[in-house]
C-alpha positions in Angstrom: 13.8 31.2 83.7 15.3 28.6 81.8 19.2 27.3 82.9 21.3 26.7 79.5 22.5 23.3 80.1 26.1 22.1 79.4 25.2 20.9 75.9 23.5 24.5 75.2 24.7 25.0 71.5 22.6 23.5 69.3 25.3 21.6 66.8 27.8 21.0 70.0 26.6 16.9 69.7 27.4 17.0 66.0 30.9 18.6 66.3 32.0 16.6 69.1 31.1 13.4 67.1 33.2 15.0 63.7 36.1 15.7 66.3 36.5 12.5 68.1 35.9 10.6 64.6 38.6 13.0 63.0 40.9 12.1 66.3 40.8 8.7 66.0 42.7 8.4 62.4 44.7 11.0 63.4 48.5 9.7 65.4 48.1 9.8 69.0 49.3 12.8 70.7 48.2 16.3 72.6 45.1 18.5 71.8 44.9 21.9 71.7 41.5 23.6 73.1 41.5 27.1 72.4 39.3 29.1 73.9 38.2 25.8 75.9 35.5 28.0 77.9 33.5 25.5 79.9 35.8 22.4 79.1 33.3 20.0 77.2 35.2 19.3 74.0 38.5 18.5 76.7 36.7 16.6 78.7 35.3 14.4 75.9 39.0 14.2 74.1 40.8 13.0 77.3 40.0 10.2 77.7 42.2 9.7 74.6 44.8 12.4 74.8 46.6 14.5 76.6 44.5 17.8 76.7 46.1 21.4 76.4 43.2 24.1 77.3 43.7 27.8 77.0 41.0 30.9 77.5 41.6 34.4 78.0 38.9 34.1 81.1 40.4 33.5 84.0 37.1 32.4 85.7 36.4 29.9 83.1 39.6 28.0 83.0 39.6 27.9 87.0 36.2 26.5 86.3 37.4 24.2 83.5 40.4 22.8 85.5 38.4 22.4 89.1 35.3 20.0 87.4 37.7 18.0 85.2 37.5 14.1 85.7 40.6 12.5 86.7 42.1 15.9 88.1 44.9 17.7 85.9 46.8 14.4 85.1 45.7 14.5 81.5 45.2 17.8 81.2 46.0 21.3 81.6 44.6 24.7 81.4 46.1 28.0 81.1 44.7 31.9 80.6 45.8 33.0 77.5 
């Protein structure tokens, strides 16, 4: 059985790079993930802005917010 990795979706690469290009003219400030699931797009955006991270999964936002880099200085994730 194959294990999906982190980078399962097959145009996740392509957004992240249209995000972080679209970040970078945009003023600096927060980010909102919603429906941040496993955390990738937050943790790539962090190290830029502040990161605001919401799911309705409570498992995956424990998740999310226990493997973030740097701890929950940056960031923060909620259920909702």
């Amino acid at each position: 059985m194959m294990r999906p990795s982190k980078l399962f979706h097959p145009t996740r690469l392509r957004e992240i790079r249209f995000i972080r290009r679209w970040l970078r003219e945009a003023a600096p400030g927060a980010v909102c993930d919603f429906g941040c699931g496993d955390g990738v797009y937050s943790q790539r955006f962090a190290d830029r802005h502040a990161v605001f991270g919401f799911d309705p999964w409570h498992s995956q936002v424990r998740k999310t917010a226990a493997s973030f880099p740097g701890g929950a200085k940056s960031a923060w994730f909620l259920v909702a």
